[in-house]
C-alpha positions as CSV (number, residue, x, y, z in Angstrom):
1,X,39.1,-3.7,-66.7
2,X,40.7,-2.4,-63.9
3,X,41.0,-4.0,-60.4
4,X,39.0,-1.1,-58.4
5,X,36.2,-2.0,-61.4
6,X,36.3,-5.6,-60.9
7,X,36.3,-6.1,-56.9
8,X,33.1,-3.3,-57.1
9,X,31.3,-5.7,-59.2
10,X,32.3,-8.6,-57.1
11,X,31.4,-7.3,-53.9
12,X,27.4,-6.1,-55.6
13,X,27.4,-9.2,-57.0
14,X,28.1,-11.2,-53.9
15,X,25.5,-9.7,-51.8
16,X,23.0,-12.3,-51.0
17,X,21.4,-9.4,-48.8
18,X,20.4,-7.6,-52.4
19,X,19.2,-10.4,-54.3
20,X,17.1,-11.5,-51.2
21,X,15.1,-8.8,-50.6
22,X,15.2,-8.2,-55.2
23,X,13.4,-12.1,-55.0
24,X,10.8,-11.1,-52.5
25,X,9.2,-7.6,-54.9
26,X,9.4,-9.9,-57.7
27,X,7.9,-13.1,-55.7
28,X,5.2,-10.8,-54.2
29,X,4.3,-9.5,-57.8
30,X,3.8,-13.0,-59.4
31,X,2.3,-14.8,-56.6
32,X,0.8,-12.5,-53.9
33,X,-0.2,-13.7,-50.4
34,X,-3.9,-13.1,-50.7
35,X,-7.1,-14.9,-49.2
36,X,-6.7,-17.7,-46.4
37,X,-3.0,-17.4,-46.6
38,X,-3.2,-13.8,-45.5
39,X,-3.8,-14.6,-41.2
40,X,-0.9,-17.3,-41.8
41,X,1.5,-14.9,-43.5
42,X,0.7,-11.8,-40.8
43,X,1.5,-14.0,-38.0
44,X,4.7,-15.7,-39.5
45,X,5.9,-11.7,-39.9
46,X,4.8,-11.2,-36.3
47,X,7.1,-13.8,-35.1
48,X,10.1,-12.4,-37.6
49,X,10.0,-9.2,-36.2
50,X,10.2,-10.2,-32.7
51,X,13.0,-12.9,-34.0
52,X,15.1,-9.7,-35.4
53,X,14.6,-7.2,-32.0
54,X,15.3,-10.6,-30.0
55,X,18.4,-10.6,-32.1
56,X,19.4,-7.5,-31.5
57,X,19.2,-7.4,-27.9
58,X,21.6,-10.6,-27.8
59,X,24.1,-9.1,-30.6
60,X,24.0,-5.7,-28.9
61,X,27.1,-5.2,-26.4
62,X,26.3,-2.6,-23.6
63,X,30.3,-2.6,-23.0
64,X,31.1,-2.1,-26.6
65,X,28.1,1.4,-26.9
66,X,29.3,2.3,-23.6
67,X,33.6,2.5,-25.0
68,X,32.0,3.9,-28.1
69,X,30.5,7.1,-26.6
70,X,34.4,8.0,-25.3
71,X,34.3,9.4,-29.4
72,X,31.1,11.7,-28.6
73,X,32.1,14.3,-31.3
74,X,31.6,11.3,-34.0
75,X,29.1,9.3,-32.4
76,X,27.1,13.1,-31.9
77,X,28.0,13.7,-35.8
78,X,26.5,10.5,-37.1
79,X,22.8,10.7,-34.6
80,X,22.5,14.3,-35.1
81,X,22.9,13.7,-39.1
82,X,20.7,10.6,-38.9
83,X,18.0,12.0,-36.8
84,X,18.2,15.3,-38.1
85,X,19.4,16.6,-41.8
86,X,18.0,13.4,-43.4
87,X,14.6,13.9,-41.5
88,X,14.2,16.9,-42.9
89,X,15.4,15.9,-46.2
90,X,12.9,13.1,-46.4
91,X,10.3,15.3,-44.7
92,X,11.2,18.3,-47.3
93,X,10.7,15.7,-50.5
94,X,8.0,14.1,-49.1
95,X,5.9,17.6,-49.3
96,X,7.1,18.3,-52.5
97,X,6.4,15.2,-54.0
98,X,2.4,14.9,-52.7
99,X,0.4,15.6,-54.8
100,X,2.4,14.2,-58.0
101,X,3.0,10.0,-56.9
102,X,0.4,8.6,-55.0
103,X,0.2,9.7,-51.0
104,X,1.9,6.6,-48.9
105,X,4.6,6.5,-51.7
106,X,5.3,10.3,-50.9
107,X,5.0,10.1,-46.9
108,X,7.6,6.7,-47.8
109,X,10.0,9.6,-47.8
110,X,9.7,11.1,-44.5
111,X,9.6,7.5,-43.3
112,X,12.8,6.9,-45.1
113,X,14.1,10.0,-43.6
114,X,13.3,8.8,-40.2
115,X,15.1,5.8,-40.5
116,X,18.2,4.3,-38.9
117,X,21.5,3.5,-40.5
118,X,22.5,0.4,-41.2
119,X,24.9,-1.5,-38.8
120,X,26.3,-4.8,-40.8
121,X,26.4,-3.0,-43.8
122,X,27.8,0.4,-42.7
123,X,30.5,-1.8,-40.8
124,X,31.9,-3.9,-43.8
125,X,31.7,-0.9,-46.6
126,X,33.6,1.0,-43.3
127,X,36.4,-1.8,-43.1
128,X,36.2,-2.3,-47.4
129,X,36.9,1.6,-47.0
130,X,39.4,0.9,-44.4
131,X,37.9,3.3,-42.0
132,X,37.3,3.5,-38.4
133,X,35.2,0.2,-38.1
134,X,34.8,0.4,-34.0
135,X,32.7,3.7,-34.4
136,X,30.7,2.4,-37.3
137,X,29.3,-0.4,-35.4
138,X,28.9,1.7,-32.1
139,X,27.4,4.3,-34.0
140,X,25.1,2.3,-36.2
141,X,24.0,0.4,-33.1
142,X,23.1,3.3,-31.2
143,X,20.9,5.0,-33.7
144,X,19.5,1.6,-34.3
145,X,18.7,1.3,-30.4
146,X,17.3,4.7,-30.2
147,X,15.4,4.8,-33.4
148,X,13.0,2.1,-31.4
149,X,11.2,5.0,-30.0
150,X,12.7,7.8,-32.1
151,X,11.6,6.8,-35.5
152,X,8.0,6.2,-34.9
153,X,7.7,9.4,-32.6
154,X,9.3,11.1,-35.2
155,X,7.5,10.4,-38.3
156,X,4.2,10.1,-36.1
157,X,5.0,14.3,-35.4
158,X,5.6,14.9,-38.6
159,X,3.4,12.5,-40.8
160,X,0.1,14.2,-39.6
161,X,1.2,16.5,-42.3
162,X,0.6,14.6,-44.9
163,X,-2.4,13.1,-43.1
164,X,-1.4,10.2,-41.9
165,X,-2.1,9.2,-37.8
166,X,-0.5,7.1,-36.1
167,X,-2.8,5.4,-33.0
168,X,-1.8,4.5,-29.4
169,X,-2.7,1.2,-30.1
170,X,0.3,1.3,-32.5
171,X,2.6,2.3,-30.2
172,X,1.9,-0.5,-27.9
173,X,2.4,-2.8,-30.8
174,X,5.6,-1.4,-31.3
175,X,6.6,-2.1,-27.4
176,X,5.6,-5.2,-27.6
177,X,7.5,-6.0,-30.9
178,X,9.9,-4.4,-31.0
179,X,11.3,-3.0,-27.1
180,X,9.9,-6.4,-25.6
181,X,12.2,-8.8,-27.8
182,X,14.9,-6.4,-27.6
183,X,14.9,-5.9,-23.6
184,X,14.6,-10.2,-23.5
185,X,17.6,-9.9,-26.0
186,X,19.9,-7.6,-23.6
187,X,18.5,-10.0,-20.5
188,X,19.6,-13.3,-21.9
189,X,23.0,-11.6,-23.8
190,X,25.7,-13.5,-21.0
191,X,24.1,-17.0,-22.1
192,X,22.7,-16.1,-25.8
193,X,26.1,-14.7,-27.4
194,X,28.2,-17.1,-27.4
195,X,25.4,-19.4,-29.2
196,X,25.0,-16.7,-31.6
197,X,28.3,-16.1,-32.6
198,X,28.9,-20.2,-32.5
199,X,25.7,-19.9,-35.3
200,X,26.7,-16.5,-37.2
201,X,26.0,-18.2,-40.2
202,X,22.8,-19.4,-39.8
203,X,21.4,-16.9,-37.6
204,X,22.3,-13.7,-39.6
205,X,20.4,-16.0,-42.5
206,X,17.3,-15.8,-40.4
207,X,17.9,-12.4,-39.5
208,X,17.8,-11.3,-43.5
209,X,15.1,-13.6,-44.3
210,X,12.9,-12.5,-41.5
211,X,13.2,-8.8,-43.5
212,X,13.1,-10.1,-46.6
213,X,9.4,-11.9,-45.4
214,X,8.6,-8.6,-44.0
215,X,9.0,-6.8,-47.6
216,X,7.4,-9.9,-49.9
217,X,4.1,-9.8,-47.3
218,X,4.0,-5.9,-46.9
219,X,4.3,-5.7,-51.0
220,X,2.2,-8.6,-51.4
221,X,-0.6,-6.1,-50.0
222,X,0.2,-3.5,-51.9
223,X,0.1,-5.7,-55.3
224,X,-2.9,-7.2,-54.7
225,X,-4.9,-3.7,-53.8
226,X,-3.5,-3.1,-57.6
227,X,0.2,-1.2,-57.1
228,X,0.8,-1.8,-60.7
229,X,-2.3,-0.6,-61.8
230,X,-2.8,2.6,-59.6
231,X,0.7,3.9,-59.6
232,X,1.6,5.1,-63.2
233,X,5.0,4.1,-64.9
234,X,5.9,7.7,-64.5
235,X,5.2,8.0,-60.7
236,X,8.4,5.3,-60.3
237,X,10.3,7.4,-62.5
238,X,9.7,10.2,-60.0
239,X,10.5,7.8,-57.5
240,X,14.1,7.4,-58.6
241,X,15.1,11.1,-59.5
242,X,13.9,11.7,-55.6
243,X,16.0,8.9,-54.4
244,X,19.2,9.6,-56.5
245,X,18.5,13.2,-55.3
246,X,18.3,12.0,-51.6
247,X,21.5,10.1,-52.0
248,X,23.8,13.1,-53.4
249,X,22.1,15.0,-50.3
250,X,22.8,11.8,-48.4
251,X,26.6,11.1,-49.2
252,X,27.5,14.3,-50.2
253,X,26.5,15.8,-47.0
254,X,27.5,13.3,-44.8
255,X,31.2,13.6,-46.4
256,X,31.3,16.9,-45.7
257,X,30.0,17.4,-42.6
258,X,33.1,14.8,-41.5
259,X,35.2,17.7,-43.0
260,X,33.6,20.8,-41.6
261,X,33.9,19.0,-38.1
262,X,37.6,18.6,-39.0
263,X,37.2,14.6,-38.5
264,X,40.6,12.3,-39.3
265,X,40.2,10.8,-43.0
266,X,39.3,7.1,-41.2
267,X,36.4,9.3,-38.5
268,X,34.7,10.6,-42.3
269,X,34.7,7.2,-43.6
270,X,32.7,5.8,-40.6
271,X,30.4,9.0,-40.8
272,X,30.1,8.8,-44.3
273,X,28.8,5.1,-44.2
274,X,27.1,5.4,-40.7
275,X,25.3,7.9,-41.7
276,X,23.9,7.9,-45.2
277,X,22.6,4.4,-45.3
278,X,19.2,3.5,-44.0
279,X,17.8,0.7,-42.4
280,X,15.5,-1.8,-43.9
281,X,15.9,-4.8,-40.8
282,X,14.0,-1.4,-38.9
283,X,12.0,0.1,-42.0
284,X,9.9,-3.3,-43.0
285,X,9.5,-4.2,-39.1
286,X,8.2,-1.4,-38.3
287,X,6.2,-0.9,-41.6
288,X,4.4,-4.0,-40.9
289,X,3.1,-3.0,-37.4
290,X,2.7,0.0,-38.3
291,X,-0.2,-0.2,-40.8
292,X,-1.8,-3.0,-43.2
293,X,0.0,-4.9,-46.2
294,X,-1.3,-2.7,-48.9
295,X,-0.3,0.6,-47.2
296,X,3.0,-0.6,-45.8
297,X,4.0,-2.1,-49.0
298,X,3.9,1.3,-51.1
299,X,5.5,3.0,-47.9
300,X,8.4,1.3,-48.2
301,X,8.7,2.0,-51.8
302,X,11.2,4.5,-51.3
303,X,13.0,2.8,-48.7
304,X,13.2,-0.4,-51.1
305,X,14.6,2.0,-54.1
306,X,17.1,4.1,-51.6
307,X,18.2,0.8,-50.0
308,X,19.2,-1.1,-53.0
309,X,20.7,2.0,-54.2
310,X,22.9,2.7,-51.4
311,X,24.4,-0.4,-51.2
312,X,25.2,-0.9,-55.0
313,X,26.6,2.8,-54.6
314,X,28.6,2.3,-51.5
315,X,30.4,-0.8,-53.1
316,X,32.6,1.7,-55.8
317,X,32.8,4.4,-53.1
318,X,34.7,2.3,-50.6
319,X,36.9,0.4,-52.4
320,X,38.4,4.5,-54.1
321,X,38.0,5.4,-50.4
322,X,40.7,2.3,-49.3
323,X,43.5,4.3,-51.2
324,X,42.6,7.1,-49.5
């Protein structure tokens, strides 16, 4: 077995982040937060989100977006394909699959389309890759800062076409769970930092299992209203033609856009890894507020598969890339 084979298996068998958020589907399907536990379990999730936004506000540095912009072509590249060919892409499938999976599952893929990257992961498959690592993380961060209005304005435009609304009253929720923490975060940053990065360890485990509560609550709801019942073996089958779809789209059109822009090799790598992945530490948040356990958890169905996907599909791709 060869040594580009090996270290791809070691790297998607060493994320904890992958297994995590695997335990919490499979904990939520064999022992489902339901009756008195319910008010506990919602406000516990409450608190997690506000713990990640608080986060990152304090991980966030204003210098380090400011320095990043100086590379607007690439920073423009990765929001524009972010916020805009993988909306519509998500927005496209979602109208062509309504109809044959059940409704939330479909409108899961305009959600997933209106997503953020990733930052942590698009960073390390970026440095794996040995790419341009600085404009991953500016990149990343910036779509993730924007996407705390964009996403929910975005898919709130566009979901009303597959008949979902989404309330003032949710948009206040979001302010207040998602903007509030983060504005705290970027207020307390001179003091906070330092103890954060003195705690990397055992903050960034909080961080992953504040999601990874988000998704095992959120699915939790949707097993108990009877997921595994309602939604036909086929309908997941569906599911993963859409998402393998979405990710040649994703990966494939991200690469090439790096090329058509006329990007150095190391700019594509960042844009190809900046901009294909999507964010679950924004997807399950914002899920959660959004709407109720049952419906969140078979929105995020898509995002769970695409997810998952991405990273075990990113692992191969940047360790061929690093020869590159």
């Amino acid at each position: 077995m060869g040594k580009g084979v090996m270290q791809t298996i070691r790297l998607i068998l060493t994320d904890k982040f992958i297994w995590l958020l695997g335990g919490s589907v499979l904990l939520a399907t064999l022992f489902p937060v339901s009756g008195s536990a319910e008010p506990i379990a919602s406000f516990a999730v409450s608190a997690g989100i506000f713990w990640i936004f608080l986060l990152h506000g304090i991980r966030l540095d204003r210098q380090e977006v400011v320095a990043g912009f100086r590379n607007w072509r690439l920073q423009s590249a990765v929001f524009g394909f972010v916020f805009g060919a993988m909306v519509v892409a998500g927005l496209v499938l979602s109208r062509l699959l309504d109809g044959h999976i059940a409704p939330m599952i479909a409108a899961g893929f305009l959600y997933l389309g209106c997503l953020p990257s990733t930052i942590q992961s698009a960073a390390s498959y970026t440095a794996i890759a040995k790419g341009n690592v600085g404009a991953s993380v500016v990149a990343a961060a910036t779509v993730n800062l924007s996407s705390i209005i964009i996403t929910p304005v975005f898919f709130a435009l566009l979901a009303s076409s597959v008949g979902i609304v989404i309330t003032g009253a949710s948009f206040i929720k979001i302010m207040t769970m998602l903007l509030l923490p983060f504005a705290i975060g970027q207020l307390i940053q001179h003091w906070a930092r330092s103890w954060a990065a003195q705690y990397k360890g055992i903050v960034g485990w909080s961080d992953k299992i504040a999601i990874s509560l988000a998704v095992y609550v959120a699915f939790s709801g949707a097993v108990v209203a009877g997921i595994w019942q309602q939604v036909p073996g086929d309908q997941f089958l569906i599911v993963a033609l859409a998402i393998a779809v979405l990710l040649i789209f994703a990966f494939g059109g991200a690469w090439l856009l790096g090329s058509i822009s006329g990007f150095v090799i190391n700019d594509r790598k960042a844009l190809l890894f900046g901009g294909a992945q999507k964010s679950i530490a924004v997807g399950a948040p914002l899920a959660a507020i959004l709407f109720p356990p049952e419906s969140a958890g078979l929105l995020l169905i898509p995002l769970l598969f695409y997810h998952l996907s991405s990273l075990i599909l990113s692992a191969p791709m940047a360790v061929k890339l690093s020869n590159i």
